[in-house]
Phi, psi and omega in degrees: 000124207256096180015301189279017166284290174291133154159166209303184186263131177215084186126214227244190191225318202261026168248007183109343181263144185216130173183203191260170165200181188183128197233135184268103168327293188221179156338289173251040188204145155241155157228119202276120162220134148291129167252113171259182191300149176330313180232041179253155200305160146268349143310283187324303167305351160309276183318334170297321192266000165276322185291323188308321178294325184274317149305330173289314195225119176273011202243246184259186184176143172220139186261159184197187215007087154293118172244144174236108192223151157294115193245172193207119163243140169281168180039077181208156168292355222206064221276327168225153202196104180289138195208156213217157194193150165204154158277072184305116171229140176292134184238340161213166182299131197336136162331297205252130184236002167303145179252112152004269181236093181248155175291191205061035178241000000 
């Protein structure tokens, strides 16, 4: 799985396009979908939407109605196409809250 593989959703998943979205519940809740490439794994789209989960919440997180679905348009560029959905929710705040580098040193 290569860098240029992640990255946000930019269009429609059945106009050709795959990446990641997220649409926000609450404060501290989401909803997470991967749209991947014509023949790509729903593993590789796992690992997407956990690294994606790990960004959203910098601290712990828990996912939960995990899905593995198919999406399917007629008359389209793009007719099938696999995506993957979840339910994000942050459950604590970052660990390590240190600073790097400060003045005065």
């Amino acid at each position: 799985m290569g860098c240029s593989s992640y990255q946000p959703l930019d269009g429609y998943p059945h106009n050709g396009a795959s990446g990641y979205s997220e649409k926000v519940l609450t404060e501290n809740k989401f909803l997470v979908r991967v749209d991947g490439s014509n023949n790509e794994s729903y593993d590789s789209l796992r690992v997407k939407l956990m690294r994606r989960a790990a960004e959203l919440c910098a601290g712990s997180f828990e996912l939960s109605d995990y899905t593995m679905k198919q999406g399917f348009v007629i008359h389209a560029k793009r007719v099938h196409w696999p995506y993957v959905t979840a339910n994000l929710k942050c459950t604590n705040p970052p660990v390590d809250k240190s600073v790097l580098i400060s003045g005065g040193v």
